[in-house]
LODREN-412146 format. One record per residue (C-alpha): residue number from 1; residue in one letter; x negated, y negated, z. Coordinates in steps of 0.5 Angstrom, whole numbers, always signed. Layout:
R | NUM | A | X | Y | Z
...
This chain:
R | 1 | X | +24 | -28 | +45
R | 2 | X | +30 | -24 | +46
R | 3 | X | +33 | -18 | +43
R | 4 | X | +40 | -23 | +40
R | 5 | X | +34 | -29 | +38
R | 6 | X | +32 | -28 | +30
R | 7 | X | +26 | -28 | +27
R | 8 | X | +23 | -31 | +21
R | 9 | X | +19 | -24 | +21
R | 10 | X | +19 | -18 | +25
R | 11 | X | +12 | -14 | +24
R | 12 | X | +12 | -7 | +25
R | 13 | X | +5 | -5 | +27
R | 14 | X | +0 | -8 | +32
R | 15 | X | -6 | -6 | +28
R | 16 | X | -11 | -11 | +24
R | 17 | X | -6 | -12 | +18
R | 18 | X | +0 | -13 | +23
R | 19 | X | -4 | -17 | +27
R | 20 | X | -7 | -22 | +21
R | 21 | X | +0 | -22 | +18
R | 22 | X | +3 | -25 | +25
R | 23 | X | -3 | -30 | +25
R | 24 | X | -3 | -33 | +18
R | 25 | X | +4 | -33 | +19
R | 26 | X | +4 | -37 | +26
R | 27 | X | -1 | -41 | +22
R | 28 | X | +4 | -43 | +18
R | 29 | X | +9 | -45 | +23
R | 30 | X | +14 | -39 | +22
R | 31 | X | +18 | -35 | +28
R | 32 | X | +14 | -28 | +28
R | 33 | X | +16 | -22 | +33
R | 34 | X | +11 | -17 | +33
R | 35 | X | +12 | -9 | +35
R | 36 | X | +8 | -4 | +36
R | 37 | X | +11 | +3 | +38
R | 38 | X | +3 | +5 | +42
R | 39 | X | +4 | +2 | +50
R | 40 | X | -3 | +0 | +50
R | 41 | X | -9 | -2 | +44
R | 42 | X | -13 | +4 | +41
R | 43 | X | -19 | +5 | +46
R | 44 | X | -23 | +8 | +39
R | 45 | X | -24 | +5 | +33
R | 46 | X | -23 | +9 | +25
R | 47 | X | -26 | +3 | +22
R | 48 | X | -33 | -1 | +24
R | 49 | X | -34 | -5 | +18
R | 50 | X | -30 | -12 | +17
R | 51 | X | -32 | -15 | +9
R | 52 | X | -34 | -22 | +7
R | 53 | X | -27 | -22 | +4
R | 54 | X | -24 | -21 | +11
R | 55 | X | -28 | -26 | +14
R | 56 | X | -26 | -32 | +9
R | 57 | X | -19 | -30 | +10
R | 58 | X | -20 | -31 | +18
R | 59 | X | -25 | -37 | +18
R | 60 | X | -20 | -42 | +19
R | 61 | X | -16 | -38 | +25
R | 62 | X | -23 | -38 | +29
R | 63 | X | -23 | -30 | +29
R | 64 | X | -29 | -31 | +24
R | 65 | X | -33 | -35 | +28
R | 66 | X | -32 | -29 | +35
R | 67 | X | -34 | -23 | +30
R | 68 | X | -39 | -26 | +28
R | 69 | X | -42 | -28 | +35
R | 70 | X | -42 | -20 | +36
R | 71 | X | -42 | -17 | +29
R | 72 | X | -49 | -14 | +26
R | 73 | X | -50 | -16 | +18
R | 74 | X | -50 | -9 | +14
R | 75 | X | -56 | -10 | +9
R | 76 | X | -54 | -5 | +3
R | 77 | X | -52 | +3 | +2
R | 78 | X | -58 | +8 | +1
R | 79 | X | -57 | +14 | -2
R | 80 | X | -61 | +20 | +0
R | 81 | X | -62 | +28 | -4
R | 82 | X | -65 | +31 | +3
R | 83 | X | -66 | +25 | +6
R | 84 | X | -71 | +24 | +0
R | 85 | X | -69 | +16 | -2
R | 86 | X | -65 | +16 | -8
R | 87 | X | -63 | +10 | -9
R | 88 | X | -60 | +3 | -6
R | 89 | X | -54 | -1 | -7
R | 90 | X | -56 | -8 | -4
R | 91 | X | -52 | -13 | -1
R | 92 | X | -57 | -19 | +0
R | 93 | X | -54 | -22 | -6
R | 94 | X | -47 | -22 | -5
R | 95 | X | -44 | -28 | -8
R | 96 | X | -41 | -30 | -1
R | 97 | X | -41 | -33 | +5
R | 98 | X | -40 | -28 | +9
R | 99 | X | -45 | -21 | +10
R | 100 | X | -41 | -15 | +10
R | 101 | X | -41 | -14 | +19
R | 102 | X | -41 | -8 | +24
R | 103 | X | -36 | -9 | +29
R | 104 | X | -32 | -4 | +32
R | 105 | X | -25 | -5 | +29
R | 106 | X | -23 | -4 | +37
R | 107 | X | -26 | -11 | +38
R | 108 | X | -23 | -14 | +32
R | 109 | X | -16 | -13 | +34
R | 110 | X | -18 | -15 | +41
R | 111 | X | -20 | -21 | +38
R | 112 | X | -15 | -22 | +33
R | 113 | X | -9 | -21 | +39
R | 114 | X | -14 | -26 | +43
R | 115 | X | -13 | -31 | +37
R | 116 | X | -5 | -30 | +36
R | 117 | X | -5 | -32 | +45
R | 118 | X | -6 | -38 | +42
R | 119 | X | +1 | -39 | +38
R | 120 | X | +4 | -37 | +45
R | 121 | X | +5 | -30 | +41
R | 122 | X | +3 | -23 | +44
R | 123 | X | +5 | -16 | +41
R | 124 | X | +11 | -13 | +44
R | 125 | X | +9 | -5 | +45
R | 126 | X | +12 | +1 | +46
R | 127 | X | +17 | -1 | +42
R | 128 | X | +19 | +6 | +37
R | 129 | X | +23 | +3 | +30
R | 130 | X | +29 | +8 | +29
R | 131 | X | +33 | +5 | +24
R | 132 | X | +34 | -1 | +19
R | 133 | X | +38 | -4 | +14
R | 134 | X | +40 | -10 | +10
R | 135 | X | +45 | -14 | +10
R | 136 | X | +47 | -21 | +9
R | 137 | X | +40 | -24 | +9
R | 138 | X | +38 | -21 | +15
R | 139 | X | +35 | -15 | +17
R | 140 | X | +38 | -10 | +23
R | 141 | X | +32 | -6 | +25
R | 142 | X | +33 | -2 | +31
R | 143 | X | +28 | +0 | +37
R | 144 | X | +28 | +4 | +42
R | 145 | X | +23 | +3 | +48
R | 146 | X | +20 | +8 | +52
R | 147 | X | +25 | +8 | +57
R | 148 | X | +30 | +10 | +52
R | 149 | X | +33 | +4 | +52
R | 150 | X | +36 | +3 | +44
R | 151 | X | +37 | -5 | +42
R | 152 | X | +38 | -8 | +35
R | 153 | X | +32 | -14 | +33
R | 154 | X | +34 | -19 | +27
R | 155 | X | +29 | -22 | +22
R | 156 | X | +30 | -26 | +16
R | 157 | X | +24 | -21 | +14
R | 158 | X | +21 | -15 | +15
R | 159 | X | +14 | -12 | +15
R | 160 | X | +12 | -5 | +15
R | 161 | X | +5 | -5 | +18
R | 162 | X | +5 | +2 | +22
R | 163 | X | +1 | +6 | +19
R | 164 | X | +0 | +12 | +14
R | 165 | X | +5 | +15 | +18
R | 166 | X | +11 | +8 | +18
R | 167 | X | +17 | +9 | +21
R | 168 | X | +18 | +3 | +16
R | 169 | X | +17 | +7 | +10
R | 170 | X | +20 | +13 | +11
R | 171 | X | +26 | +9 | +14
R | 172 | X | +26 | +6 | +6
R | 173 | X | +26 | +13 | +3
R | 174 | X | +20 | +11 | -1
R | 175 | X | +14 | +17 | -3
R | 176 | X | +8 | +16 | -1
R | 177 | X | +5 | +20 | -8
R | 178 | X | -2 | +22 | -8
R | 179 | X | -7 | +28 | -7
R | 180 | X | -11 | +30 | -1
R | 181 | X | -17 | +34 | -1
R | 182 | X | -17 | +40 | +3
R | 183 | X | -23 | +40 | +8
R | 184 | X | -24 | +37 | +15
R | 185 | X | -28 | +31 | +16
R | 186 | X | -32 | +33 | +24
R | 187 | X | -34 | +25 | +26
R | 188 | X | -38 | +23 | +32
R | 189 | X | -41 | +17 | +35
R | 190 | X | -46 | +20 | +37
R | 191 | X | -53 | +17 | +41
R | 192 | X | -59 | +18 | +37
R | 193 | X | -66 | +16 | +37
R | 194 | X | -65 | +11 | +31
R | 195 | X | -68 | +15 | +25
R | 196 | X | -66 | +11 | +20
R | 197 | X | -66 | +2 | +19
R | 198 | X | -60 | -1 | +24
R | 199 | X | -58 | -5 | +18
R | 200 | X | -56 | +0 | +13
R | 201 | X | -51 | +5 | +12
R | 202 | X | -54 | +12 | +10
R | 203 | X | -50 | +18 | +6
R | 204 | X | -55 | +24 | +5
R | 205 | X | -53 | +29 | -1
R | 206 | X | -53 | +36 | +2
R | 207 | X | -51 | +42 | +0
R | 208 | X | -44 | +42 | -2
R | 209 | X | -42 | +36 | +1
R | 210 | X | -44 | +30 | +5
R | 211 | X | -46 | +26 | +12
R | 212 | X | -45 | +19 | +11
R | 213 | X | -49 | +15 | +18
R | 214 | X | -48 | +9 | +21
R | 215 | X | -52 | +4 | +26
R | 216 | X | -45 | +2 | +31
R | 217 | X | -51 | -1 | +35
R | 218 | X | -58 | +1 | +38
R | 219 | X | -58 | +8 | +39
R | 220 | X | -50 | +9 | +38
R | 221 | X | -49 | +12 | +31
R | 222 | X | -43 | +14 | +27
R | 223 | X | -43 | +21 | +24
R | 224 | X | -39 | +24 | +19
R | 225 | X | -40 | +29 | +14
R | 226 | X | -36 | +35 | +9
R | 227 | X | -39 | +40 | +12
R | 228 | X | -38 | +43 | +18
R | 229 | X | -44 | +41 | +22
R | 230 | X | -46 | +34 | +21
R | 231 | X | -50 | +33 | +27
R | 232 | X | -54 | +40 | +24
R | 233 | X | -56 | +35 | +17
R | 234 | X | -59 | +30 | +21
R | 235 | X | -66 | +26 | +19
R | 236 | X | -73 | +29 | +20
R | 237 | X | -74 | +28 | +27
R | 238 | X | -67 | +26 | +29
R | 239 | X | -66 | +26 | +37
R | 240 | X | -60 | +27 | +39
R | 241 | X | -56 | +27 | +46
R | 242 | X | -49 | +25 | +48
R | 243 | X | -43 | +24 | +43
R | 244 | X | -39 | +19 | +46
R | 245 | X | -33 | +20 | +41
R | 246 | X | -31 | +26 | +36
R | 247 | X | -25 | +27 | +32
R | 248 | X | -23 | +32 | +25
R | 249 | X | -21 | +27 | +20
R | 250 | X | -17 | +29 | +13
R | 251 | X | -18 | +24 | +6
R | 252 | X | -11 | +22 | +3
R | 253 | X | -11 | +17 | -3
R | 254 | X | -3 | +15 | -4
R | 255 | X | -1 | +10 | -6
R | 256 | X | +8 | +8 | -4
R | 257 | X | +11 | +9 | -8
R | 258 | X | +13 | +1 | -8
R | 259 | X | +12 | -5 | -3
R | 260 | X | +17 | -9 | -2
R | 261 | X | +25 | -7 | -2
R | 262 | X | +29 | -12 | -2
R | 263 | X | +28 | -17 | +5
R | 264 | X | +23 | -11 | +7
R | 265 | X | +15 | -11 | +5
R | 266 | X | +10 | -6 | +6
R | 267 | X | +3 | -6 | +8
R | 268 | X | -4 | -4 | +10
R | 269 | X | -4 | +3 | +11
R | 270 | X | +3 | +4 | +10
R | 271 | X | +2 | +2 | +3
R | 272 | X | -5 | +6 | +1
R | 273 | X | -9 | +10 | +4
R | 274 | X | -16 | +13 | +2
R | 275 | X | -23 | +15 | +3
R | 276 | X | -26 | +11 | +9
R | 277 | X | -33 | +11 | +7
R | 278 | X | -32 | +4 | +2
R | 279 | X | -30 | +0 | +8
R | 280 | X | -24 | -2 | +4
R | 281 | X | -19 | +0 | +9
R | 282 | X | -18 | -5 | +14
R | 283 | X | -20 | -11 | +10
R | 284 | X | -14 | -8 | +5
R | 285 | X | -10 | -9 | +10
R | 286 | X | -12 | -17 | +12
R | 287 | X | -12 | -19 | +4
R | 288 | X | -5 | -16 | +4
R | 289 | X | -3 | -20 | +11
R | 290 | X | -6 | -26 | +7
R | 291 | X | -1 | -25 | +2
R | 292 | X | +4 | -23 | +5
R | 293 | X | +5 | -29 | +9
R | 294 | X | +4 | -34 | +3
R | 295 | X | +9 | -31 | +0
R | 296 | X | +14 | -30 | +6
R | 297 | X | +13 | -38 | +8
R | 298 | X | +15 | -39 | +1
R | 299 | X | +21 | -35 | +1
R | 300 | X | +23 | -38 | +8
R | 301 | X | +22 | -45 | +5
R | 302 | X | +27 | -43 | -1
R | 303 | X | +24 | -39 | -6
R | 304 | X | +27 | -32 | -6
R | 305 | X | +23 | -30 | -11
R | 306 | X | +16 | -31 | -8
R | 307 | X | +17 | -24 | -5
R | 308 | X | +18 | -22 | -12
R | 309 | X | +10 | -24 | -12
R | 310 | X | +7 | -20 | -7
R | 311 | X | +10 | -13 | -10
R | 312 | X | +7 | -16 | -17
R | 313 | X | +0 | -19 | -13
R | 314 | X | -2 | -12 | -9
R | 315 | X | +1 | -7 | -12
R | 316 | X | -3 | -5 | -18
R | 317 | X | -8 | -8 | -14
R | 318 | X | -7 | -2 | -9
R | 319 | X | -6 | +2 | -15
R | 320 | X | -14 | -1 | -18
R | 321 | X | -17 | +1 | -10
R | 322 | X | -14 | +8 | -9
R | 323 | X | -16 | +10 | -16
R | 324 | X | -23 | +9 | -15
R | 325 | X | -24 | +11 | -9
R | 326 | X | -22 | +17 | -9
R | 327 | X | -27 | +18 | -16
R | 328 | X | -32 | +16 | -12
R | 329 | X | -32 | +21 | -6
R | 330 | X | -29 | +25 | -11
R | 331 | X | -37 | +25 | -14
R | 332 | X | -40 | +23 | -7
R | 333 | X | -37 | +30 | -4
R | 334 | X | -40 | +35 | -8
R | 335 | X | -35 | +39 | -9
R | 336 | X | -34 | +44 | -14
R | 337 | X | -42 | +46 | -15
R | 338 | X | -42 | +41 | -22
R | 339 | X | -40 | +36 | -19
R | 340 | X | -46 | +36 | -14
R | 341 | X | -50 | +36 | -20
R | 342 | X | -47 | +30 | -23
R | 343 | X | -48 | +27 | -16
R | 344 | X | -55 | +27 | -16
R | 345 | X | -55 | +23 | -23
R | 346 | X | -49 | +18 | -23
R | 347 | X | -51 | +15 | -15
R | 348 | X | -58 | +13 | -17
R | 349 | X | -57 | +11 | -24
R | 350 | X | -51 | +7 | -22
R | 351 | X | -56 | +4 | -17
R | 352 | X | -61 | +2 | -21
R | 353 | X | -57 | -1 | -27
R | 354 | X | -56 | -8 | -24
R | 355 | X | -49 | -11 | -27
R | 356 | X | -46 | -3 | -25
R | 357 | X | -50 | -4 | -19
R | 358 | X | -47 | -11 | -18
R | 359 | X | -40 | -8 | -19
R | 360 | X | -40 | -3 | -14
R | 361 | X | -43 | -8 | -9
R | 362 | X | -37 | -12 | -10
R | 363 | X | -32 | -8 | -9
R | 364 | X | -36 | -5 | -2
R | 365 | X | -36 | -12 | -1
R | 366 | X | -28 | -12 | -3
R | 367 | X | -30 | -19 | -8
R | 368 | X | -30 | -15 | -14
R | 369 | X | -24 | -19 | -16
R | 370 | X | -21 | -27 | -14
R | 371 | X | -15 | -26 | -9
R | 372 | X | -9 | -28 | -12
R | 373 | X | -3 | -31 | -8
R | 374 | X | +1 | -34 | -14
């Protein structure tokens, strides 16, 4: 599609949310142009879980069937004082088809790209957005590719889909109103000697923080923690050899200040953004993809008001997710002393009453609640 050709929908951002939405949206036969201002795909991956939630969504593109031939089920959360067992969140009886599934967010983008090659559509990359604006039922968006070149997209809708950073969002003048909590997050993955069961995530208590562990595949393991040596809090008998990824990373909960301006609308990260140790995240981002295209295919078809929906649908929802998490890593994290105290006794209560057990297991699995479309 050239840069004079029109759109139903331009997404900006070629990440999970983005790539989703442009596939539900073909699904429903609507002309979609996706941008993406990376030149290449991310070669590391921040998110590692996809939820049942997600792989309902997915189910009839196909993708489900090719994460499930690579993913590995993930069979609850256990807790740890010291690496002493304090208590379990159990997955084995979710309420769903699917069970929450390991799978390098790397690999789900690829496979969802691999599913959007199918309707004859791939993301256009190195594409910056400068500028948008609206005006007599379209919308203006212009880009600027790596060679400097400038050129004006058109589309009926916009969806920014770019990150906590979006170019999109910024672009509207929306807040990203939140908070932030002060500490850096050291991350590996890291080779290890498989201390703990592979189907499980782990999250130790130590002093004044955190280390969450999690199994990405035999003998590779994702590290990260509060503390400012997370590889120093390991399990008894833990071997570890050569990291193979390491970042810093700072925890945010925000929510935009809206998600829809007129004919452009807002997800994924560039909506909210929180803690990623509930695997929310990115399987957000798939909902809101899912909603959005149900209600943009509707608004193509003559009825504005549909976009009305999808601010109504998923704001408060986004308002309900960013609140709780940040409660819960606000407990989990340990910090001031009190808190630490607290901890010890909310996280294996919690897990030992089975309906608040149930409650946190849901919404880990993210079917704490139906997914509404209209």
């Amino acid at each position: 599609m050239n840069n004079l050709s029109q759109a139903d929908v331009l997404i900006a951002g070629a990440g999970p949310t983005g790539l989703a939405a442009a596939l539900f949206l073909a699904r429903r036969g609507r002309r979609v142009r996706l941008v993406d201002q990376a030149e290449a795909p991310a070669a590391t991956s921040r998110a590692q879980v996809i939820n049942p939630r997600s792989l309902e969504l997915l189910e009839p593109t196909g993708v489900t069937a090719a994460v499930l031939r690579e993913a590995r089920p993930i069979r609850g959360v256990r807790f740890y004082e010291g690496w002493r067992r304090i208590g379990e969140i159990d997955f084995s009886g979710l309420p769903a088809r699917h069970a929450m599934s390991v799978l390098p967010q790397a690999r789900t983008e690829a496979l969802l790209t691999e599913a959007l090659s199918r309707h004859g559509l791939a993301p256009e990359r190195g594409l910056r957005l400068e500028a948008l604006r609206q005006e007599a039922g379209l919308v203006l968006t212009e880009v600027t590719d790596t060679a400097g070149r400038r050129q004006t997209l058109r589309s009926s809708l916009l969806l920014g889909a770019d990150g906590a950073h979006s170019a999109v969002r910024k672009a509207l003048g929306l807040g990203f109103p939140g908070s932030s909590f002060p500490e850096a997050w050291p991350l590996f993955d890291v080779a290890l000697n498989d201390p703990l069961d592979l189907d499980h995530a782990h999250i130790a208590f130590v002093p004044r923080g955190l280390v969450f562990m999690l199994a990405l595949r035999q003998g590779l393991w994702r590290v990260f923690g509060n503390v400012a040596a997370p590889l120093e809090h390991l399990p008894p008998g833990t071997e570890a050899g050569e990291a193979v990824w390491t970042s810093n990373f700072h925890i945010s909960h925000r929510r935009a200040a809206q998600v829809l301006a007129g004919r452009v609308a807002l997800a994924g990260d560039a909506a909210h953004i929180h803690s990623p140790a509930g695997a929310r995240g990115m399987n957000l981002g798939i909902e809101d993809a899912f909603v959005f295209a149900a209600c943009a295919a509707d608004a193509l078809e003559g009825r504005p008001g549909r976009l009305a929906d999808y601010a109504r649908l998923r704001h408060p929802l986004h308002a309900r997710v960013v609140r709780r998490m940040a409660l819960l890593t606000r407990l989990a994290r340990g910090r001031p002393a009190l808190v630490g105290h607290l901890r010890h006794l909310l996280f294996p209560l919690a897990a030992s009453l089975g309906p608040a057990a149930h409650r946190m297991r849901d919404f880990l699995a993210g079917i704490d609640q139906p997914l509404e479309i209209s």
